[in-house]
C-alpha positions as a printed Julia matrix, in Angstrom:
497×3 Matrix{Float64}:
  28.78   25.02   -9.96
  28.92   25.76   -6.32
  25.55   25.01   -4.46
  23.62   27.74   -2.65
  23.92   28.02    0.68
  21.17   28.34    2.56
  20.53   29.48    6.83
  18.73   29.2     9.54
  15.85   31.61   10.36
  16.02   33.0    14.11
  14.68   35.79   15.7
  13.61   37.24   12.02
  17.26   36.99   10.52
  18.45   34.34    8.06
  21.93   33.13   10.25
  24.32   30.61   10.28
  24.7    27.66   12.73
  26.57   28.55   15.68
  29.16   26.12   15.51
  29.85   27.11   11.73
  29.27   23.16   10.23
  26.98   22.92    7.58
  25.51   19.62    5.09
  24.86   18.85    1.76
  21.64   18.1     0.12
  22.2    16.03   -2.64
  19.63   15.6    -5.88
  18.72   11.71   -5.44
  18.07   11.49   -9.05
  22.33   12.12   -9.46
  24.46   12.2    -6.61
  27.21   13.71   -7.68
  25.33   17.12   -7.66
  24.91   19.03   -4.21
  21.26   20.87   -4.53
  22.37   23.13   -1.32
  23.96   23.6     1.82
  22.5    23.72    5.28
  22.92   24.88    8.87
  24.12   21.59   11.01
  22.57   22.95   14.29
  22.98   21.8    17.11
  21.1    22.84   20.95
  22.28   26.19   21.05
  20.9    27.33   17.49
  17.53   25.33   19.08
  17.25   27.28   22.42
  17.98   30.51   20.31
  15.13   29.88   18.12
  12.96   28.48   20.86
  13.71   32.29   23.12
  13.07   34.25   19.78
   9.56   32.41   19.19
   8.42   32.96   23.18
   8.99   36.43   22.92
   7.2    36.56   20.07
   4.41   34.77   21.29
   3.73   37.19   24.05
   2.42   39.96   21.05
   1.34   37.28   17.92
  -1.33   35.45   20.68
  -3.08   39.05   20.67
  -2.77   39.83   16.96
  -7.03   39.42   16.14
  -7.25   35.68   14.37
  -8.92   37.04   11.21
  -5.78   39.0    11.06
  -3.48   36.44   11.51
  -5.37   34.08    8.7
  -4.95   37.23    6.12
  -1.28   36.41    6.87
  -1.97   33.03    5.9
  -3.81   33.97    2.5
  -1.37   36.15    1.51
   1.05   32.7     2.07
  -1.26   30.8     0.26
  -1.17   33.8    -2.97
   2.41   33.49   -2.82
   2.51   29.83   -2.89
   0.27   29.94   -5.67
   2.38   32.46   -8.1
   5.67   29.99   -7.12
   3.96   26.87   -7.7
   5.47   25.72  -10.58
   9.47   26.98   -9.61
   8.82   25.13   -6.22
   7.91   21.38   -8.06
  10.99   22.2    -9.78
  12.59   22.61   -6.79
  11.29   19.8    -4.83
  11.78   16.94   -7.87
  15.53   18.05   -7.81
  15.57   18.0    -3.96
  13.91   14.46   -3.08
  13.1    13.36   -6.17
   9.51   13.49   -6.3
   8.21   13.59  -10.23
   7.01   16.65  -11.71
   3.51   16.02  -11.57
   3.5    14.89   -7.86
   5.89   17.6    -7.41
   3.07   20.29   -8.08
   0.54   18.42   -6.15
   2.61   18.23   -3.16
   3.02   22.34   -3.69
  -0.92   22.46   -4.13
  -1.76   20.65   -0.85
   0.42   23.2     0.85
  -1.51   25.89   -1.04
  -4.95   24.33   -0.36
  -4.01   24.32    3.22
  -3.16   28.25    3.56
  -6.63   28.51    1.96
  -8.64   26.34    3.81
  -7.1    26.78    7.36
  -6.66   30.36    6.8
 -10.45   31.25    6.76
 -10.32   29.72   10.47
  -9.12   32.73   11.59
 -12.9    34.17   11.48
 -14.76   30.67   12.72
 -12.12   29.82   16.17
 -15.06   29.41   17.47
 -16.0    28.58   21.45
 -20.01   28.02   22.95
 -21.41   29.42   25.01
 -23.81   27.25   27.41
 -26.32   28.39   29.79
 -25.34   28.78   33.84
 -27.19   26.55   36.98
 -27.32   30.22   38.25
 -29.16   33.02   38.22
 -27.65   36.51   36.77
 -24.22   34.04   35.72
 -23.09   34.14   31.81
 -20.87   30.68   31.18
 -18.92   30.17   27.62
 -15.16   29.01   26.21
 -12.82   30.26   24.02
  -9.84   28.53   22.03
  -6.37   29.78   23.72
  -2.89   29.55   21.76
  -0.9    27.03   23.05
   2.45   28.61   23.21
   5.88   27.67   21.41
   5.58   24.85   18.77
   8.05   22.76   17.68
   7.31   21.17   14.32
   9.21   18.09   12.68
   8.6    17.2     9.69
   9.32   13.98    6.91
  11.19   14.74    3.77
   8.55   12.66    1.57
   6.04   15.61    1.24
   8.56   18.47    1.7
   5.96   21.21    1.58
   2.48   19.9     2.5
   3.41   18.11    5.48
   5.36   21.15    6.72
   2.3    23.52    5.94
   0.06   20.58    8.05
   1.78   21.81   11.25
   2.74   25.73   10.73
  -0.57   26.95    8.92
  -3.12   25.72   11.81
  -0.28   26.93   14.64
   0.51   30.03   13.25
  -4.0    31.23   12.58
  -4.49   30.1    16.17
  -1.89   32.0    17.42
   1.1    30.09   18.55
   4.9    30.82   17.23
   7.02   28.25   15.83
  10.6    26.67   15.52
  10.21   24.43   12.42
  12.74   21.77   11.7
  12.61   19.78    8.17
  14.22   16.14    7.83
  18.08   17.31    6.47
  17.36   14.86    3.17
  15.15   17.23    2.21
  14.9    20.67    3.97
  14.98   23.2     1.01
  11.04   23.05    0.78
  10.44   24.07    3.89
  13.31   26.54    4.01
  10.95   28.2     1.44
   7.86   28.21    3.17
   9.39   29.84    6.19
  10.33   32.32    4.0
   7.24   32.66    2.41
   6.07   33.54    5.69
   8.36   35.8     6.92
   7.49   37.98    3.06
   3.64   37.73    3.78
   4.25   39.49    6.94
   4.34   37.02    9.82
   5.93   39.31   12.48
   9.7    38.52   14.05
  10.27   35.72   15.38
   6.86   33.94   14.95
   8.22   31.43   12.11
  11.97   30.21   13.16
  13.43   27.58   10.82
  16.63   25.57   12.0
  18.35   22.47   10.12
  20.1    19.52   11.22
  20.3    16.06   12.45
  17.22   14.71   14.4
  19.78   13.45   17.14
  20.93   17.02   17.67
  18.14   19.51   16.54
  15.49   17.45   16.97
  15.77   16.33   19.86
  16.4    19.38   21.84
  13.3    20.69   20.41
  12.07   18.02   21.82
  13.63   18.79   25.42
  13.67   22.47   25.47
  11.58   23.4    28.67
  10.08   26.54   26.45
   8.75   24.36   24.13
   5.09   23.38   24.85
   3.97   21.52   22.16
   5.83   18.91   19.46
   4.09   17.79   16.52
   6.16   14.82   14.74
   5.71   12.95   11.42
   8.0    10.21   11.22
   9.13    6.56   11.77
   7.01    4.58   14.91
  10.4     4.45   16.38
  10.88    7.57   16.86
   7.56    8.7    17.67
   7.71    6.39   20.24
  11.05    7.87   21.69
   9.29   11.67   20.97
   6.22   10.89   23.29
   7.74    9.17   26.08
  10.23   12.9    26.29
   7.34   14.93   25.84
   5.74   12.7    28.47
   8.58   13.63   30.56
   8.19   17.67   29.71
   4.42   17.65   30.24
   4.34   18.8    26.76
   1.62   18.46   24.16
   2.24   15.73   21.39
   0.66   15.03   18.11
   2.16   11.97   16.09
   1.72   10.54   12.91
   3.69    7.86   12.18
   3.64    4.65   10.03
   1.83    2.64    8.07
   0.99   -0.97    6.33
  -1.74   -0.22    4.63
  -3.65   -3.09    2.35
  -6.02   -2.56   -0.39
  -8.25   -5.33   -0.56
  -8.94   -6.87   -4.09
 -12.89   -8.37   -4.02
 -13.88  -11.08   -6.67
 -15.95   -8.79   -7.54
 -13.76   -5.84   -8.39
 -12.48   -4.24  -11.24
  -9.56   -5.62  -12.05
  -8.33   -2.95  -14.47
  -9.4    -0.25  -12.03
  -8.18   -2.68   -9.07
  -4.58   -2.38  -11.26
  -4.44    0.84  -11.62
  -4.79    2.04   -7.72
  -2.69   -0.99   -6.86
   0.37    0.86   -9.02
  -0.26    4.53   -8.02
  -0.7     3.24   -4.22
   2.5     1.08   -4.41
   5.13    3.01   -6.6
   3.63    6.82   -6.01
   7.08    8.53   -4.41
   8.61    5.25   -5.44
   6.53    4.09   -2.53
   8.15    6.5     0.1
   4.37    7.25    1.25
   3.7     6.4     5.14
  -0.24    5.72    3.08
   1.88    3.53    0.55
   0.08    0.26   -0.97
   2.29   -2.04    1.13
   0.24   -5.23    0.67
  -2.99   -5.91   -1.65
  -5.07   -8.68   -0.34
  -6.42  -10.45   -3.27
  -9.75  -13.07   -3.44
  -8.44  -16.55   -4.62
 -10.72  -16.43   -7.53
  -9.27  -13.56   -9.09
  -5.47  -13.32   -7.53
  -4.1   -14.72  -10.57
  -5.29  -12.81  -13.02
  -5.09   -9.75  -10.83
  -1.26  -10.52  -10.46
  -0.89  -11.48  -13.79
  -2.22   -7.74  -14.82
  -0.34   -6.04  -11.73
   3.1    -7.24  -12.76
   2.74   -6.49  -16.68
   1.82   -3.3   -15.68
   4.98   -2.6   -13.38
   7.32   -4.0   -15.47
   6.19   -1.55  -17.71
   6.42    1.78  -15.4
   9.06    3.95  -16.87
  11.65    4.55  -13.81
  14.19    7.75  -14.25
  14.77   11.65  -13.94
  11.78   12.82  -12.12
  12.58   16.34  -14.02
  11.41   14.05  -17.06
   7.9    14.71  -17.68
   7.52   10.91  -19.49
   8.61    9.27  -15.96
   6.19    7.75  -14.05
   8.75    6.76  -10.87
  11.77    8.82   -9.57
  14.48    7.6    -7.73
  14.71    6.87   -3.7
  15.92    9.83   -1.47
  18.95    8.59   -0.55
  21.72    5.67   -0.86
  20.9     4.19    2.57
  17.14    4.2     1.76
  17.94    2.01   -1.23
  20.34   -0.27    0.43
  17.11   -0.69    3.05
  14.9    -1.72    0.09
  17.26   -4.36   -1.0
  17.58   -6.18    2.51
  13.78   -6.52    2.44
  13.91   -7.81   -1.38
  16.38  -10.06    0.0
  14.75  -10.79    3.44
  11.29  -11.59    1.11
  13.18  -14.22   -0.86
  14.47  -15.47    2.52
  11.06  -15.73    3.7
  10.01  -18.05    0.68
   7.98  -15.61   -0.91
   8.41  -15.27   -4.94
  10.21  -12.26   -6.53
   7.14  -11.7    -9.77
   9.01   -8.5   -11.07
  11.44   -6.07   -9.86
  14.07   -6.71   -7.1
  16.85   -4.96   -8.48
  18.53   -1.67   -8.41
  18.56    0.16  -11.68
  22.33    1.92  -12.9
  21.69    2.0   -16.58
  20.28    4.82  -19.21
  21.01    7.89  -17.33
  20.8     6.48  -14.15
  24.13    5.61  -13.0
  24.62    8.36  -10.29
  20.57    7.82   -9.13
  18.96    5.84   -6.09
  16.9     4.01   -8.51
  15.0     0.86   -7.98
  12.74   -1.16  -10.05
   8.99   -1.63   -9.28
   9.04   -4.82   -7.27
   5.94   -6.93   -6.49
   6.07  -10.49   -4.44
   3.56  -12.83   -4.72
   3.0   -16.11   -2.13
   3.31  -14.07    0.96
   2.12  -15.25    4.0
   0.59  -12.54    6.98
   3.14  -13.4     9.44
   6.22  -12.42    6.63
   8.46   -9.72    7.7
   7.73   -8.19    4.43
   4.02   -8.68    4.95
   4.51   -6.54    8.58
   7.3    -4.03    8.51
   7.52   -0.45    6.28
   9.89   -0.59    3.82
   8.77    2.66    2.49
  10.09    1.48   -1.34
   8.92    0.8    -4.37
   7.8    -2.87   -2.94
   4.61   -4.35   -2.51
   3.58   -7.79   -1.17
   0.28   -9.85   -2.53
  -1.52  -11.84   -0.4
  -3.97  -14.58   -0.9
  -7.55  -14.64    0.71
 -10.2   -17.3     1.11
 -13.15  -14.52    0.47
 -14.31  -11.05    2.06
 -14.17  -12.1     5.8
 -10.55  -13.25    5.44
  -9.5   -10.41    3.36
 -10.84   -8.35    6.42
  -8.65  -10.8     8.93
  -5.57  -10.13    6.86
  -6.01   -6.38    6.15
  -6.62   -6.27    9.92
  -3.42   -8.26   10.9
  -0.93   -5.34   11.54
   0.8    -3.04   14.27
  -0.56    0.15   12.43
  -3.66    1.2    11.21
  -3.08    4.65    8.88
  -4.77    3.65    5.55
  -6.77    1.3     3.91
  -8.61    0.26    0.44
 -11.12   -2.0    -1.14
 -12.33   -2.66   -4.43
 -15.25   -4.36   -4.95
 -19.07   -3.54   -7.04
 -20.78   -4.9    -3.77
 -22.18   -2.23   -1.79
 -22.94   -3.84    1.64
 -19.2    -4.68    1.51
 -17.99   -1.61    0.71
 -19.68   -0.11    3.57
 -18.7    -2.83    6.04
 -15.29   -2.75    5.29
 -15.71    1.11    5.86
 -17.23   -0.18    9.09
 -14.39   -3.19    9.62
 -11.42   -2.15    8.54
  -8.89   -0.76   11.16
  -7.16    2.65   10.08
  -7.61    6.09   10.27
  -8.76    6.1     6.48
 -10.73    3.86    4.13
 -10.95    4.15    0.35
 -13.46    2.5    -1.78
 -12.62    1.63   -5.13
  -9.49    4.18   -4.76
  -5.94    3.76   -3.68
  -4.49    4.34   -0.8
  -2.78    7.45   -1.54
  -4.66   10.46   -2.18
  -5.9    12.36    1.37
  -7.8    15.63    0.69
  -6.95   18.44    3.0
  -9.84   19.07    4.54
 -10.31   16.0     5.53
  -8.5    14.57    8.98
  -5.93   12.88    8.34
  -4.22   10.23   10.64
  -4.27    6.42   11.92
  -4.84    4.18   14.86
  -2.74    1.38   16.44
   1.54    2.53   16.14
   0.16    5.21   13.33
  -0.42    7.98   15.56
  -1.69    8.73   19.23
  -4.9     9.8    18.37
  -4.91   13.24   17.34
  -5.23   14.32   13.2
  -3.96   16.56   11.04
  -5.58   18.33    7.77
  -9.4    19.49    8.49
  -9.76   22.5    10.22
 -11.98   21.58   13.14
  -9.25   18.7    13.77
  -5.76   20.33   13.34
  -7.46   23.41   15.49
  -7.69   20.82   18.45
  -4.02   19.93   18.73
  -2.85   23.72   18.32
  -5.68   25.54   20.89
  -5.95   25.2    24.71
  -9.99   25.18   25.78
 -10.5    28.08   28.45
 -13.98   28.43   29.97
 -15.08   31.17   31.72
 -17.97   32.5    34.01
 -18.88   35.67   34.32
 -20.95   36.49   37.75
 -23.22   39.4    37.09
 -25.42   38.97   40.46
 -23.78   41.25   42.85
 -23.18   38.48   45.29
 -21.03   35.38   45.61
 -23.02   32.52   44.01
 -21.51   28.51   44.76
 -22.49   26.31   41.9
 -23.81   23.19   43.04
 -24.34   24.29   46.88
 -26.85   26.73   45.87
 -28.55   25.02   43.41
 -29.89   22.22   45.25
């Protein structure tokens, strides 16, 4: 069965990559089988998207904002009618299971419906003048040409993140998914291009981040990037955009602890310790990383954590019995193993998991079994680093105050968890806890989308994504304006002393 090829979207046309080369997108849960093919583009496909998007821009910015958010319902109606072929899609594509599948289509969908009403509340102030016979006030300006990059591990919400806000406050776009996974987005592009987003407002290219990527990064017509990746190449992403003058909004990684009290439920400690850990087979950037359990209950809680892996049935993600699919790619797995085997190095001790898994139907998968370690120390490169895998580290903690310490101890600072029955603790580790988000008696995993979403430390550079009133910020420019109805030349400050 030949695989579908799929293009680029430029200028309102679905086209080829200049130079002709294309890639395969493989199904992680097998191989063997090529899902579809893809544009490899390169600059010129990028500056070609980049002109078709600017001259768009100069008639989209003046297109009414309630106008531009009915666009936005009508992607979110779509969406809605497609919801269950696109889970289908997207557990073949990166191997997300069915049932995270559909939520991962529903967070795009929630999006469209939440950020499209924005299109009636863009709302400035308006503030009164030191002057007599002078009307002051500020409006929210477009910013221009975006260039959106997004992860493969949420294929369609992340990509809906960046294009819904940027499209309802006016800007034009050149999208560009991760190539292990770009069909999702490939199909919300052309979602909006069917529920009327004008030519050349929503351009789609594929290919490597070295080549596509970064020359969206570059291109002087580009005014504003908005990345989701690794730290490492966030880092590399701001310093070019620092280089451009260009507006950047990065989210990045994570290392996020949930923090088991001796007062917590252990059963309900267990079960967001699992779904944190090995939801997406861990390939979350909010991902239970480490749990930092109390002393007095870290053996029992570890005792109940690794029955409860073992147990986690690991296969097809198509399979509606699965709990875990497989990892995205080869490479991804063969990173998981050299921190199982850099963990083992470190002295800490393999309680479950480890291994890759090749048997029962899953021979010609990126598989790998739940792992959880046990006796790591803080400073353990397992205990600092994201593995983004199935692989979570347990750490011991002399009570609440050192649990804090430990949670605390990391480069990043996305999201964060306790469990405990103790109010005052719940609130000051709402208080304490470095990150962007805090759960109590919850996972890790599990942002709402109208909520902001984003971290501290490497995580991010400050800005978030998700709510309205925060994703607006990134894509508007604040204007102010005065208005000087006195008939005469007025100088604020001079004459108003």
């Amino acid at each position: 069965m030949t695989a579908q090829p799929f293009r680029n979207l430029i200028d309102g046309e679905w086209v080829p990559a200049r130079s002709g080369r294309s890639f395969e997108d493989r199904n992680p849960a097998d191989g063997r089988q090529v899902v579809a093919e893809f544009p490899d583009s390169g600059p010129d496909d990028v500056a070609a998207a980049v002109e078709s998007a600017a001259r768009a821009f100069k008639s989209w910015r003046l297109v009414p904002a309630p106008k531009r958010g009915e666009i936005v319902f009508r992607m979110g109606e779509i969406l809605t009618r497609r919801k269950e072929d696109l889970a289908r899609a997207m557990a073949e594509e990166m191997g997300k299971p069915l049932a995270e599948a559909r939520g991962d289509v529903q967070e795009g969908i929630d999006v469209c419906f939440h950020i499209g009403g924005e299109g009636r509340r863009l709302h400035g102030f308006t503030t009164p003048s030191e002057l007599p016979d002078k009307t002051c006030y500020t409006t929210r300006q477009p910013v221009g040409v975006c260039g959106l990059i997004a992860p493969w591990n949420f294929p369609l919400a992340i990509p809906s993140w960046k294009l819904i806000p940027a499209l309802v406050c006016g800007n034009t776009v050149v999208l560009k998914p991760a190539s292990a996974a770009p069909l999702l987005a490939r199909h919300l592009a052309a979602v909006a291009q069917e529920a009327g987003a004008p030519r050349g407002v929503v351009n789609f290219v594929t290919g490597a981040g070295g080549a596509a990527g970064e020359a969206i990064v570059r291109h002087p017509g580009v005014a504003l990037v908005s990345f989701t990746g690794s730290s490492e190449t966030g880092r590399r992403v701001a310093v070019a955009c620092a280089e451009g003058f260009k507006r950047v909004s990065l989210e990045m990684g994570g290392k996020n602890a949930l923090i088991v009290c001796d007062d917590a439920d252990l059963d309900l400690a267990v079960d967001g310790a699992l779904w944190g850990a090995f939801g997406t087979a861990g390939q979350r950037c909010t991902a239970t990383s480490r749990i930092v359990a109390d002393g007095r209950v870290h053996d029992e809680f570890v005792r109940r954590l690794t029955e409860r892996a073992r147990a986690l049935k690991v296969g097809d993600p198509r399979d509606e019995g699965n709990d875990v699919g497989p990892l995205v790619s080869e490479g991804q797995r063969r990173t998981v193993e050299e921190y199982v085997a850099i963990g083992r190095q470190e002295g800490a001790r393999l309680a479950c998991g480890g291994t890759r898994l090749e048997d029962g139907g899953r021979e010609h998968g990126f598989y790998f079994a739940p792992t959880v370690f046990t006796e790591v120390a803080p400073g353990m490169r397992i205990a600092r680093e994201e593995i983004f895998g199935p692989v979570v580290s347990v750490l011991r903690a002399d009570g609440f105050e050192d649990a804090l310490r430990i949670a605390n101890d990391t480069v990043y600072g996305l999201s964060s968890a306790i469990y405990t029955r103790d109010v005052n603790r719940a609130f000051r580790a709402a208080r304490d806890l470095e990150a962007g988000i805090t759960y109590v008696n919850s996972s890790t995993i599990g942002a709402e989308t109208h909520l902001p979403f984003g971290g501290t430390k490497q995580t991010g550079n400050g800005h978030r994504e998700g709510a309205a009133a925060t994703a607006i910020e990134i894509f508007t420019e604040w204007k102010t304006v005065y208005v000087d109805h006195s008939g005469r030349l007025q100088k604020a400050q001079i004459d108003n002393n």
